[in-house]
TORTORPA-301126 format. One record per residue (C-alpha): x, y, z. Coordinates in steps of 0.001 Angstrom, whole numbers, plus 500000, padded with zeros to 6 digits. Layout:
XYZ;...
This chain:
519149489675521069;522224490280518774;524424488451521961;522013485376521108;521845485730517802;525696485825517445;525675482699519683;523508480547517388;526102481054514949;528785479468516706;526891476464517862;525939475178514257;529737474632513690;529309472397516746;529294468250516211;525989466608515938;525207466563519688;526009470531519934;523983470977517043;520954469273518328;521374470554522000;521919474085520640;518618473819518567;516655473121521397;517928475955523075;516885478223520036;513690476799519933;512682477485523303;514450481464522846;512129481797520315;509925484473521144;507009482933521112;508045480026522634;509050482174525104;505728483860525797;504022480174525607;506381479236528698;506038482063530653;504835482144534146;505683477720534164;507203478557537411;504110479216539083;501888476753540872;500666474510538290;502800475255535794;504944472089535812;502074469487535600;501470470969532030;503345468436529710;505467470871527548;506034472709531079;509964473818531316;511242474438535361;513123476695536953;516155474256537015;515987472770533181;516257476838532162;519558477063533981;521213474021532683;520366474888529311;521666478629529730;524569477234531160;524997474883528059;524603478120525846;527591479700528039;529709476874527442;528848476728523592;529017480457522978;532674479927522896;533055478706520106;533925480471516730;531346481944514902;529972482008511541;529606485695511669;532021488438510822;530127490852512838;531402491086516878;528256490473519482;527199494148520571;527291494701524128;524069495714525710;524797498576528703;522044499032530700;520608503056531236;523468503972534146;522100507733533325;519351508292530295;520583509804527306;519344513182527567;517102512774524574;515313509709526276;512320510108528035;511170506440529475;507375506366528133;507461509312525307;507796508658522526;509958510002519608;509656510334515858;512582509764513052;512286510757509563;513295508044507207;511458507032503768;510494503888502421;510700502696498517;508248500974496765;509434499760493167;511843503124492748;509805505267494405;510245506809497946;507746507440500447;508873509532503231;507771508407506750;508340509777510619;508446505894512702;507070506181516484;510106504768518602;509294503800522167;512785503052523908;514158501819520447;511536500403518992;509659501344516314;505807500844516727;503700503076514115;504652504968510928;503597508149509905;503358510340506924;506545512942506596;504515516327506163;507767517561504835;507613515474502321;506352515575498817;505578512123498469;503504511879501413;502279515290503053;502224513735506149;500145510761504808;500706507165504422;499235504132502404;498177500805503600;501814499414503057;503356502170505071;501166501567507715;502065497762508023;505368497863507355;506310498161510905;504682494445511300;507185493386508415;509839494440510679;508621492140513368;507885489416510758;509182485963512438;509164484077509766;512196486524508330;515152484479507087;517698484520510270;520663483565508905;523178483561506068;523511479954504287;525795478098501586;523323475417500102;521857473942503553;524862474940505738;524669477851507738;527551480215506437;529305483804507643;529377487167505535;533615486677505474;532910483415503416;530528485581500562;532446488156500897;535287485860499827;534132484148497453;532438486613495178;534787489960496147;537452488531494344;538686489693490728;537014487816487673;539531487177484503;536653487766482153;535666491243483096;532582489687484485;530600488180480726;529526485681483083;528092488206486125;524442489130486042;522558491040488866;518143491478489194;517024493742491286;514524496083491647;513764499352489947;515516501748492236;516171505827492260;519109505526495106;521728507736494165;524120505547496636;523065502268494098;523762503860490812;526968505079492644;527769501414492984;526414500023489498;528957502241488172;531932500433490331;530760497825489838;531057497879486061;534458499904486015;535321496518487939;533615493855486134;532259496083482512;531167492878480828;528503492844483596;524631493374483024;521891493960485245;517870493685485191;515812495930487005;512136494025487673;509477494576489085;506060492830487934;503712496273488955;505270498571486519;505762499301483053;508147500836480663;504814501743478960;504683504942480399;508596506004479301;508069504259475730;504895506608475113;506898509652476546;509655508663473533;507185508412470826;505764512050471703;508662513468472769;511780511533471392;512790510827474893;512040507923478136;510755510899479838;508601510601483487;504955511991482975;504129514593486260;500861515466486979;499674518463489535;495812517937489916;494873521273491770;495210522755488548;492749520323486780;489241521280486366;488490518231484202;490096515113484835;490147512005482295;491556508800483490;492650505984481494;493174503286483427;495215504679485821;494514504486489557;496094507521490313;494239508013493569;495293504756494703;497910502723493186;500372504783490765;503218506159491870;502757509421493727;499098508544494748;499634509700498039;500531513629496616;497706512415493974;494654511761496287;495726515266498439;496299517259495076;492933515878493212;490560516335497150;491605519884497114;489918521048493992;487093518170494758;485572519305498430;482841521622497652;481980523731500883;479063525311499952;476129525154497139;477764528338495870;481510526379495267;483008524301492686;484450521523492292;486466518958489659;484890517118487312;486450513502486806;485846510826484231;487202507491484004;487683504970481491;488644501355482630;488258497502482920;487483496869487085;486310499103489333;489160500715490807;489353503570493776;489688506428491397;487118505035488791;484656505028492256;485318508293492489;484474509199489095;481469511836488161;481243509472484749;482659506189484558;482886504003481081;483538500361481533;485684499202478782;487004495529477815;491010496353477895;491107496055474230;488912498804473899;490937501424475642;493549502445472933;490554503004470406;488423505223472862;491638507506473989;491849507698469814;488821508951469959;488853511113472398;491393512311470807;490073512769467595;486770514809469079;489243516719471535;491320517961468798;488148518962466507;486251520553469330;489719523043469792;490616523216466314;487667525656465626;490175528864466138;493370529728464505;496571529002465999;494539526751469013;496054523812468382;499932522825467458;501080521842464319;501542518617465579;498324517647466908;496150519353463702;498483516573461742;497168514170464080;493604514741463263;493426513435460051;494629509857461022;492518509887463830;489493510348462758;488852506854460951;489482505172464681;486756506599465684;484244504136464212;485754501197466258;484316502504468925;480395500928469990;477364502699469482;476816502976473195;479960504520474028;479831507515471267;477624509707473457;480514509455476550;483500510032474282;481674513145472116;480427514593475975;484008513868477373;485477515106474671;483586518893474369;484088519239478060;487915518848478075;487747521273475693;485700524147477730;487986523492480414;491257523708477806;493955524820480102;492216523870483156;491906519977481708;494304517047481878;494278513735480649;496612510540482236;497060507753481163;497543504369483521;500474502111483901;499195499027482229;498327501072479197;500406500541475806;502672503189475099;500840504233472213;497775505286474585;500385507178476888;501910509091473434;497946510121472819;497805511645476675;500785513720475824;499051514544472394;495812516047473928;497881517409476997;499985519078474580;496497520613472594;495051521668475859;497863523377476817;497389522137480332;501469522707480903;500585524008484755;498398520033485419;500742517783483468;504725517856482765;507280515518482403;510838515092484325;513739513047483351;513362509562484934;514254509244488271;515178505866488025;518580504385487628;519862502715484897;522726500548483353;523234502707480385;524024500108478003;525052497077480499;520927497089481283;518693493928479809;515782492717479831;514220489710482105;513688487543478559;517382488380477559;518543487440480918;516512484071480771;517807483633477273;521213484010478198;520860481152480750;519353479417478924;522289479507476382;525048479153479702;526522482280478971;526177483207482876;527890481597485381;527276483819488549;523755485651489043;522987487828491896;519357488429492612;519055491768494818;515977491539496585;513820490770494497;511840487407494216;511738486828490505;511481483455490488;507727484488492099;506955487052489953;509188486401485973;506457485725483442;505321482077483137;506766481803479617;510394482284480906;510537479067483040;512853481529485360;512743479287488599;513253476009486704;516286478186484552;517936479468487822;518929476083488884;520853475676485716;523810478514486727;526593477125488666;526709479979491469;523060481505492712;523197484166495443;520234485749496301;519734488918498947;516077488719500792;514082489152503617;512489485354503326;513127481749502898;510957482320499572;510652480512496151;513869482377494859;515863481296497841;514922477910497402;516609477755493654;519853479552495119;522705477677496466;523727481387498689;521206483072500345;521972486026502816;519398487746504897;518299491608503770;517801494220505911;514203495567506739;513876499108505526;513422500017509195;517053498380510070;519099499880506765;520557502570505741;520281504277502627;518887506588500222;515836506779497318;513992509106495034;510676510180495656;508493509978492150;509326513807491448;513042513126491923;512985514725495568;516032513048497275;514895510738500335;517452509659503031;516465506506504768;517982505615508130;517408502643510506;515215502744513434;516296499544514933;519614497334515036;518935494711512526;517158491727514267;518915489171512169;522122490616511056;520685491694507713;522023493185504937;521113495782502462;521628496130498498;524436498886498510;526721496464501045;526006493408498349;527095495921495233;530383496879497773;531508493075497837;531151492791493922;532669495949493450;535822494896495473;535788497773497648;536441496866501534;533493495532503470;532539498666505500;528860499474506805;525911501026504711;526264503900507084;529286504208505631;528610503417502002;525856505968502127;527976508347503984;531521507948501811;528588508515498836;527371511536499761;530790513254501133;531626512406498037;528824514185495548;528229516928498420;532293518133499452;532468521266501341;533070521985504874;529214522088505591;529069518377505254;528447517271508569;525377520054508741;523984518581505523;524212515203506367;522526515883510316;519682518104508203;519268515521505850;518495512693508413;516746514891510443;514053515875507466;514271512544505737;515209514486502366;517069517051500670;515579520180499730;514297521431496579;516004518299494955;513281517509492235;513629516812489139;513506520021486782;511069520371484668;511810519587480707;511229521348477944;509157519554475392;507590519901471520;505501517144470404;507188514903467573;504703514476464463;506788511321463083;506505509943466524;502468510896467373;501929509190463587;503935506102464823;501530505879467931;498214505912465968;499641503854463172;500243501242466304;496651501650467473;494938501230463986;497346498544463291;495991496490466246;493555493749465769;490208494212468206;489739491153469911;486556489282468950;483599489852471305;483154486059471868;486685485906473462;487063486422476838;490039488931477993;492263488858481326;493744491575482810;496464491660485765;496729494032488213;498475494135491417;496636493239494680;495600496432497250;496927494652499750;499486492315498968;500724494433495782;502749491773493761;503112489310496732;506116491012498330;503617491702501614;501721488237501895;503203487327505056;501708490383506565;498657489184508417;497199492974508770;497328493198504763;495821490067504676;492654490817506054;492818494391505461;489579494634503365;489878495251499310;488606498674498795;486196497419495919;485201494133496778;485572493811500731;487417490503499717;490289489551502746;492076486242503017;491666485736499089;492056486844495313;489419485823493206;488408486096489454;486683489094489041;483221489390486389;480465491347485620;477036490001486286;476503489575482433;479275487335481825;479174485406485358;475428484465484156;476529484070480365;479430481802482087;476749480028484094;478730480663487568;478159482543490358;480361484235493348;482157481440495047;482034478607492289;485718477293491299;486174477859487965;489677476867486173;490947479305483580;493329478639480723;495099480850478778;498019479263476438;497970476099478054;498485477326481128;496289476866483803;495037477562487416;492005477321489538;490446480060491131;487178481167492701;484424483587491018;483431487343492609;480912488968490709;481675492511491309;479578495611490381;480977498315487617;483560495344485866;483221495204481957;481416492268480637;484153489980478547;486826490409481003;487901488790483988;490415490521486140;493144488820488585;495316490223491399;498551489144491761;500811488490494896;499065485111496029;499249481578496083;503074481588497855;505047478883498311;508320479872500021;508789480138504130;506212483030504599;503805480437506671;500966482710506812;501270483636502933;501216479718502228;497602478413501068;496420481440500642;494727482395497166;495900481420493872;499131482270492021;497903483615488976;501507484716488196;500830481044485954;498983482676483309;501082485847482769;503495486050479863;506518488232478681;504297489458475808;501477490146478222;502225491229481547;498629493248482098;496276492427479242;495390489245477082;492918487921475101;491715484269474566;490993483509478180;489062480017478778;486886479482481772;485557476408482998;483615475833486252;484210473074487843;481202470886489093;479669471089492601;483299472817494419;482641475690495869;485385477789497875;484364480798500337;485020484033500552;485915485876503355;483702488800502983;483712491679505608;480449493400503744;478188491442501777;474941493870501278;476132497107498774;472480498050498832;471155501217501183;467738499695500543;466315503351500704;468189503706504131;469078507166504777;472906505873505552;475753507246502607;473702510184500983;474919511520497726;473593514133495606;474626515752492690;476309519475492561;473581520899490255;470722519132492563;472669520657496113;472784523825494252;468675523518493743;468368522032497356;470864522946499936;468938521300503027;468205517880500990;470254516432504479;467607519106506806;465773515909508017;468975513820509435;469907516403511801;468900518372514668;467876517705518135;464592515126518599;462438514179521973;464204512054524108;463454509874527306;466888509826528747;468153513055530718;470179515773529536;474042515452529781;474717517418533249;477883519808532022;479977519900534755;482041523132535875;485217524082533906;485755524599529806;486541520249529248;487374520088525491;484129518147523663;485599516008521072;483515515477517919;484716514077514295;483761515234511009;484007513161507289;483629514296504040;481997511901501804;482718513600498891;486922513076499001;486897509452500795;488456507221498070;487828503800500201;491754503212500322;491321501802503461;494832503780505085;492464505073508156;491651501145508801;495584500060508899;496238503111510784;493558502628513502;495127498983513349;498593499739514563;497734502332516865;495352500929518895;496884496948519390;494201495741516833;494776491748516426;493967489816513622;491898487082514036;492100484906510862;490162484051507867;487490481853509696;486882484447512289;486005486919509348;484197484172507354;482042484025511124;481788487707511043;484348488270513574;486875490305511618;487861493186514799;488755496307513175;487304499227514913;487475501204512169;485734500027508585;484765501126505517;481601500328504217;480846500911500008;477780500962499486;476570501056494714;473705502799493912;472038502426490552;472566499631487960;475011496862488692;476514497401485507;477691500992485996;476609502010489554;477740504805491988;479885504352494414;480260505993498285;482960505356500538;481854505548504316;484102505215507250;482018503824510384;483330503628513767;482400504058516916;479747507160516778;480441508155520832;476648509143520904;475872511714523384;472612509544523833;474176506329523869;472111503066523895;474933501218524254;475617502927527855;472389502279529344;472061498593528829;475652497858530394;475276495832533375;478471496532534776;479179499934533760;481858498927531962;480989501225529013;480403504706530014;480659508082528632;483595511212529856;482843514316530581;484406515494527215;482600513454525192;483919509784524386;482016506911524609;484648504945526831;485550500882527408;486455499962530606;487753496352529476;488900495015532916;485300495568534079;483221493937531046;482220490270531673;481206490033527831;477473490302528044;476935491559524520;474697493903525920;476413497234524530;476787495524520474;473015494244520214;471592497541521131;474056499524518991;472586500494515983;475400501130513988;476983497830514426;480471498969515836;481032497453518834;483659494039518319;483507491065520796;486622489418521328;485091485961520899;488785483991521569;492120484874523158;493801485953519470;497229486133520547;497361482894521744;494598481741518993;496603483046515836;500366482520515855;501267485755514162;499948488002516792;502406486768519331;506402486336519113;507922489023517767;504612491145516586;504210491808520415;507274494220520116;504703496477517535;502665496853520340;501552500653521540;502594500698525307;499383503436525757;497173501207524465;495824497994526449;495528494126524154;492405493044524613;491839489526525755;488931487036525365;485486487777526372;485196491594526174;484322494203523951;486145496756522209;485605499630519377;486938503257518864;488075505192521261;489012508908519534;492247507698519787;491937509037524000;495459507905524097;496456511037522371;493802513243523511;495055511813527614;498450512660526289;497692516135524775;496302517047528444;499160516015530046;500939518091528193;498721521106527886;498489520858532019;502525520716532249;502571524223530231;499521525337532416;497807526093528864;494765524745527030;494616522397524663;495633523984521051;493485523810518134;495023520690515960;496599519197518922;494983516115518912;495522514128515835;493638510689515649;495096507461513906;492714508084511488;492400511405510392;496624511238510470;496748508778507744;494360509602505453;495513510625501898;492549513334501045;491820514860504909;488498513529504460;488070512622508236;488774515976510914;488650515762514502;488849518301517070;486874519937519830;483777521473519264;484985524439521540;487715525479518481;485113526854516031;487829527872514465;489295524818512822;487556522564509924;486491519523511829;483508522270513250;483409524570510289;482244521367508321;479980520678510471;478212523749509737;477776523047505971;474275522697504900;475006518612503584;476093517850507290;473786514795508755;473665512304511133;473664508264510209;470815507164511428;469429510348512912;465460508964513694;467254506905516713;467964509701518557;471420508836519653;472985512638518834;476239511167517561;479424513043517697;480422511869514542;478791514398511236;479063513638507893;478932515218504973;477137513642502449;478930513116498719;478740515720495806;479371513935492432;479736517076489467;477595515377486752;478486516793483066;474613518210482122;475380516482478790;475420512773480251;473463512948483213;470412512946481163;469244509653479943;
């Protein structure tokens, strides 16, 4: 692939006839033009028209000979590929190997193990080494192996429209400036790399007229700004929740979306899983606009119009600090200062809310120590200064902390985006450098950025895509994929991450530190190098080489976190905070209010082109294929629209069309938008899909406005691909919840959904020999709906996507889904999270009405697919009760583009694709359990207790899904089992399922659960 790659280089210096012959060439090398012509050569194959013989292939690989000759527009030589003479002693043709690397997500490192097969990377992995992860991963770790495999990456370094070489940028912007660089600007991302801020800083000893922007459109300086009002300094808020009791949220999706969620979700299950009537558990309360992950997880949620939020955290405040101020010496000087201006913000608060914030408020204080308050992103600083106020009074220095930021900065040659665009706009920069980061996407509306960037004389822009950025710079050089660089990150609690490449970059990318090395002058070596030189450099000491092998081989440095800081509250700065909060206007209750929030699957558009994030499901709304303009029922009826009407909003003359969801839990006068859609760069499957509401967002508002207009527009309509559109159980015994108080009173409220019933069909015939019995247990209780399980289950088990008109047909394939279910009143209803696969029923009705035997049941347990013996009866799905079974209805890798080409190379070699006409569903992962036996029967041993990890249960944030063997009483999956709210979906039917659940505890406060 590099020889190739190389090759195309050469042959656009070619005249016009080597160009065009060349292209055709690289057309048909594509790979999927290469899968569409394979096999031509068999009888048949050449009456097809596009059909290319035998003989045309050789004269156009001779053609290629002859052109490869010629010089190329790449400084990098063409790597020789050497065949396996002798294997390399640490590879083992068909098993597989893991490599510890970490990926970074707006600053913040995640670190990762990648499944290599042969040298290429198929699956990630959570590091369990890692603090960031505990062996866990998100949705985008999970997919960003398909980003690797992307094909509509950019392939090739240009100048303007001509294909260019590295030598030629290197040239022209490595050279020394003669006015110490007034004219050089650089935007990139927020980043903790020590190797980057290494290079900032040569950079500006070189050019120290120089500024540069860190953006990124998910996250705020809201957080650091509230930190220097209560403290004096930018400090990074840290949070430990095993150590919380009593939780209060505001606004912040900490299980899901902040930084550190990962840890979060892990920290905040442990103190949440209740294994007995006799245990405890955390209380959590949440106060926010949209229904979020954590606010579904909330024992009491308040829905709150954005504006409202600083004035309820006020009071909270205000009650939290009266309620501990009874004894001397319980609260600081500080915060008994506080009180005083406080207390007249609590009347801006509505009647109906009083009785939450006065409950809220007496329980933090019982649980004093034991309590802890955060406070999310999108929240004005002023609201984050009041966290650290009420922290501070609790005392609750073991559940929250702060750190100095891990992020690195400019010191004083840092600006803001608006500076930047002012300076442009003035001409005072002649040469901008954009990093890897597409801001002409993503810069508020109000700064005109992509019209702007035209306007200085040299553009060069770093990036994985052809997108709207690229198209307003005149240079444009590919970037590396994480999986291809080399480098090094921060994890959110400052724990150095090393990141290493899995894969030879596909299309001679190139990563951030390399660009910084060219403007810094320095020779054009590797990022191996860079990173290398970097670290040689801060480490020293003849124990290098061992750091740097241990370092790789963890995917971090140990014990590098941050320290902790000392703090004291600043009165002057807690007064500034309220004084900020009173001084602020409430908006009318006539005017409608927006609020922005990144998507949970595309985040802020940076993974559109990802066709698995695309129809991943959104936690809350099932949505895929789509954003949509979220509203409560009250204002979609006072609005006079319902879910799928087109409605056009406005907001300071700006405006953009989008369709309605009315979703359950959202705060009536608000309508809330996710970013990261309506593309219009190269990313082909991004393109057409949803609406760029990036339009309506403004420098002075980046989360939250006010003044919103909406106006449907007559008789269009525009669906909604919609994986589950019924939220009722409709008195189904399906997700059972309970409260702790009411299990406490009834322990067997689940008695009737489990337990043997008659049966016609025979008794399983247990054949000779201890066979392991696989089984799977979840935990309703800690499931937070994040949908990891689903992307995991997706990339281990060759799941294909099949495109927003399959779904909108009820076609979507995953084998794994989540279904929500809201009980209660649409306005502020309960949530529970249930994952439903494939139940591998020990009485299966899908096994008896097979015609071919095709699905059948092993002697351990697992309800098993033979697919090269189903003919596609739909036999097995219409008797299944629990609606599990998928029917591959076309041929998707030929059907949908971007499940062939490159994406084949993501493909798990233990794992068969599918093709049209037969049915497939979980399978335990029997992959891994096959594999584990293999082993296990190598070392003459049994199989060990943990051995056998599924997809699922390896990804998931909060362990709420265990799987083992029913034999190993000793391990959780069985020990939940035996927990008095274990049950059975659908237990009446008689199936005996292998999968238990445990049905959800929510800890109501006494106070509020009453009406």
């Amino acid at each position: 692939m590099a020889e190739r790659k190389e090759s195309t280089g050469s042959a656009a210096l070619q005249g016009k006839t080597g160009k065009a012959y060349w292209r055709s060439l690289a057309e048909l090398l594509d790979a999927q033009e290469l899968r569409e012509h394979a096999g031509q050569d068999a009888p048949g194959g050449a009456d097809r028209p596009d059909a290319v013989t035998r003989r045309s292939w050789l004269k156009l690989l001779g053609a290629s000979m002859a052109l490869a000759g010629a010089s190329g527009c790449s400084s990098r030589p063409a790597d020789r590929i050497v065949p396996y003479v002798r294997t390399p002693p640490e590879v083992t043709p068909g098993i597989l190997r893991y490599y510890a690397t970490s990926l970074e997500l707006d600053g913040f490192a995640t670190g990762v193990l990648v499944e290599n097969h042969e040298g290429r990377p198929t699956k990630v992995e959570g590091n369990p080494e890692h603090p960031a992860s505990l062996g866990a991963t998100g949705v985008y770790e999970q997919a960003s192996v398909l980003g690797l495999y992307d094909q509509h990456r950019a392939r090739g370094a240009r100048r303007g429209a001509t294909p260019a070489a590295w030598q030629a940028f290197v040239e022209q912007f490595g050279g020394p400036r003669s006015d110490r660089g007034a004219g050089l600007r650089f935007v990139l991302r927020p980043t903790g790399s020590p190797l980057v801020a290494d290079l900032i800083g040569r950079v500006l000893a070189r050019h120290p007229a120089a500024r540069f922007t860190f953006h990124a459109p998910a996250r705020s300086p809201n957080a650091a700004r509230g930190a220097e009002l209560a403290f004096g300094a930018p400090l990074q808020p840290q949070h430990d929740f095993r150590a919380a009791d009593v939780i209060l949220s505001l606004d912040a999706d900490f299980l899901a979306s902040m930084p550190f969620s990962l840890a979060y979700a892990r920290q905040f299950s442990e103190r949440r899983r209740v294994g007995s009537p006799a245990g405890t558990m955390n209380r959590l309360y949440v106060i926010e606009p949209g229904l979020s992950p954590t606010g579904s997880m909330a024992d009491h949620r308040l829905r709150a119009r954005p504006s409202e939020v600083p004035a309820l955290a006020a009071a909270v405040a205000a009650e939290l600090l009266r309620a501990l101020g009874g004894s001397p010496g319980a609260l600081p000087a500080e915060a008994l200062g506080a009180l005083g201006a406080l207390d007249p913000l609590r009347a801006r608060v509505r009647a109906e809310h009083r009785r939450f914030v006065e409950a809220l408020a007496r329980d933090l204080a019982r649980g004093a120590a034991a309590s802890v308050v955060v406070a999310g992103e999108r929240q004005p600083p002023p609201v984050h200064a009041l966290a650290h106020l009420m922290n501070a009074a609790l005392r609750s220095e073991r559940a929250a902390w702060a750190t100095a930021s891990t992020l690195v900065t400019a010191g004083g040659a840092e600006q803001e985006l608006a500076a930047l665009a002012d300076e442009i706009r003035r001409g005072g920069v002649d040469t901008l450098v954009i990093l890897e980061d597409n801001v002409a996407y993503t810069a508020p509306a109000d700064l005109e950025l992509s019209t702007l960037l035209r306007a200085v004389p040299s553009r060069a822009y770093l990036g994985l895509h052809e997108d709207e950025t690229a198209a307003g710079c005149d240079w444009f050089v590919p970037a590396a994929h994480e999986l291809e660089a080399w480098g090094d990150a921060r994890a959110y609690d400052g724990t150095i991450s090393m990141v290493q490449p899995l894969i030879e970059p596909l299309y001679q990318g190139r990563t951030t530190p390399e660009v910084l090395a060219v403007l810094a002058g320095e020779p054009p070596i590797g990022a191996r190098e860079l990173l290398r030189n970097t670290w040689r450099a801060r480490r020293g000491g003849a124990d290098f080489d061992a750091f740097w092998e241990d370092a790789l081989r963890r995917g971090l440095v140990p014990a590098s976190a941050a320290p902790r800081q000392i703090t004291a509250l600043r009165a002057d700065g807690i007064a500034a905070a309220i004084g900020q909060i009173a001084a602020q206007v409430p908006a009318p209750a006539e005017l409608l209010e927006v609020a922005f929030s990144v998507d949970a699957s595309v985040y802020d558009g940076r993974f559109a082109n990802n066709p698995w994030l695309l129809e991943l499901p959104d936690p809350m709304t099932k949505l895929t294929w789509d954003n949509a303009a979220l509203l409560s029922p009250a204002t979609a009826k006072a609005l006079g629209v319902e879910s799928e009407d087109v409605v056009e909003l406005e907001l300071r003359g700006r405006t953009v069309s989008i369709p309605v969801l009315v979703a359950p839990g959202h705060a009536d006068g608000t309508v809330s938008l996710q970013l990261g859609y309506g593309r219009s760069g190269a990313e082909v499957i991004a393109a057409g899909v949803g609406a760029d509401v990036y339009r309506l967002r403004t420098a002075d508002a980046p989360f939250f406005a006010a003044g919103l207009a909406v106006r449907r527009r007559p008789d269009e309509k525009h669906r909604l691909a919609l994986t589950q559109t019924h939220f009722g159980l409709r008195g189904r015994p399906i997700a059972l919840s309970a409260s702790l108080a009411f299990y406490r009173e009834h322990p067997d409220f689940t008695g009737a959904f489990k337990g043997p019933l008659p049966s016609l069909l025979p008794q399983r015939v247990e054949l000779p020999g201890a066979l392991e019995q696989w089984a799977m247990t979840i935990d309703l209780t800690i499931c937070t709906g994040c949908s990891s399980c689903v992307a995991a289950c997706q990339a281990e088990n060759n799941v294909l996507v099949v495109g927003k008109e399959e779904v909108l047909n009820s076609r979507e394939m995953h084998w794994l889904r989540i279904d929500t279910y809201y009980a209660g009143a649409p306005d502020d209803p309960e949530v529970v999270h249930q994952p439903m696969l494939c139940q591998h029923c020990e009485k299966a009705p899908c096994e008896y009405v097979c015609p071919v035997n095709a699905t059948t049941h092993s002697p351990d347990g697992i309800n098993e697919m033979t697919y090269n013996r189903c003919v596609g009866t739909r036999f097995c799905s219409n008797n299944c009760p629990y609606k599990v079974r998928r029917f591959n209805w076309f041929d998707y890798t030929e059907l949908r583009a971007y499940n062939a080409g490159l994406a084949e190379l993501q493909r798990n070699p233990d794992v068969t694709v599918r093709e049209r006409g037969v049915m497939e569903k979980c399978t335990y992962c029997v992959q891994r359990v096959r594999r584990a036996e293999i082993a296990a029967s190598i070392e003459r041993r049994s199989i060990r207790p943990g051995e056998v990890v599924t997809a699922c249960q390896q990804a998931c944030p909060t362990r709420a899904i265990q799987f083992d063997s029913l034999l190993h009483g000793e391990t959780e999956m069985v020990a939940w089992r035996g927990e008095p709210r274990s049950y059975s979906v659908l237990h009446d039917q008689g199936t005996r399922p292998r999968n238990v659940y445990l049905a959800r505890i929510n800890n109501k406060n006494p106070e509020l659960d009453q009406p």
